[in-house]
N, C-alpha and C positions, 0 to 999 in steps of 0.2 A: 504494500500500500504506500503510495506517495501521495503529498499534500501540502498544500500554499496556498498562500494567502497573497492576493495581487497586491501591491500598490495603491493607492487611492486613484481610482477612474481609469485602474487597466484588468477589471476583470475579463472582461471580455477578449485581450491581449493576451492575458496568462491562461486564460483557458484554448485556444488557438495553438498558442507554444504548445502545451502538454497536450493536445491534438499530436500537432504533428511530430514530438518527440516521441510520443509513444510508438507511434507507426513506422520507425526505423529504425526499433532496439537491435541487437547484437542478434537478436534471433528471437521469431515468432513464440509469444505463450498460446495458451490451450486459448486464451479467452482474456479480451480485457476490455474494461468498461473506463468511462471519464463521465465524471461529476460536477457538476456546480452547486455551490452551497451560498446562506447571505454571507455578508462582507466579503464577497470576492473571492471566496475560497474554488481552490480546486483538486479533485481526488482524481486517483486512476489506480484503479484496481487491475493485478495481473494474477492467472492463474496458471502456474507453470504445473511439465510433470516433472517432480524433483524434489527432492527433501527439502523443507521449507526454509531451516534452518542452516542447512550444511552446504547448499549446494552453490556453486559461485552464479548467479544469475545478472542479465542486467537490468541495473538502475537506469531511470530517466535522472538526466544530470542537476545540477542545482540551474533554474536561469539566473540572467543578470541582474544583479542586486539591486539595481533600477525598478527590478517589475515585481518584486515580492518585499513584503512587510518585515519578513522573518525568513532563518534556516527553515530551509524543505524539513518536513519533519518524513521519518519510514518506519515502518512496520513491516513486520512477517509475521504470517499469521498460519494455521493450519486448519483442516476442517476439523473437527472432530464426532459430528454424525452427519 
């Protein structure tokens, strides 16, 4: 799971970016969705096959400090039912 928060009046910019950053990771997940939340927030969910925890996967990278409020924050996450 990745997540930012735009800048003030670039949600719409940073939602775009993590568009098109997720669409030419290192290599295709099973499945990934993108999010908008208020204040400008943006998610992207990826679902790979692979240990959740172990396995070296890629990140969507931080954007330009310009367009986000804050560090990307990230999660891994696993199913468990």
């Amino acid at each position: 799971m990745w997540e930012a928060r735009a800048a003030q009046g670039r949600g719409p910019e940073l939602l775009e970016w993590a568009r098109e950053r997720s669409r030419v990771l290192a290599y295709e997940p099973e499945r990934r969705e993108v999010f908008r939340a208020p204040q400008d927030r943006v998610l992207v969910l990826t679902w790979w096959e692979a240990d959740a925890f172990d396995a070296e996967l890629p990140e969507l990278p931080e954007p330009d400090a310009e367009l986000i409020t804050r560090p990307v924050h990230r999660w891994r996450f696993e199913a468990v039912e």
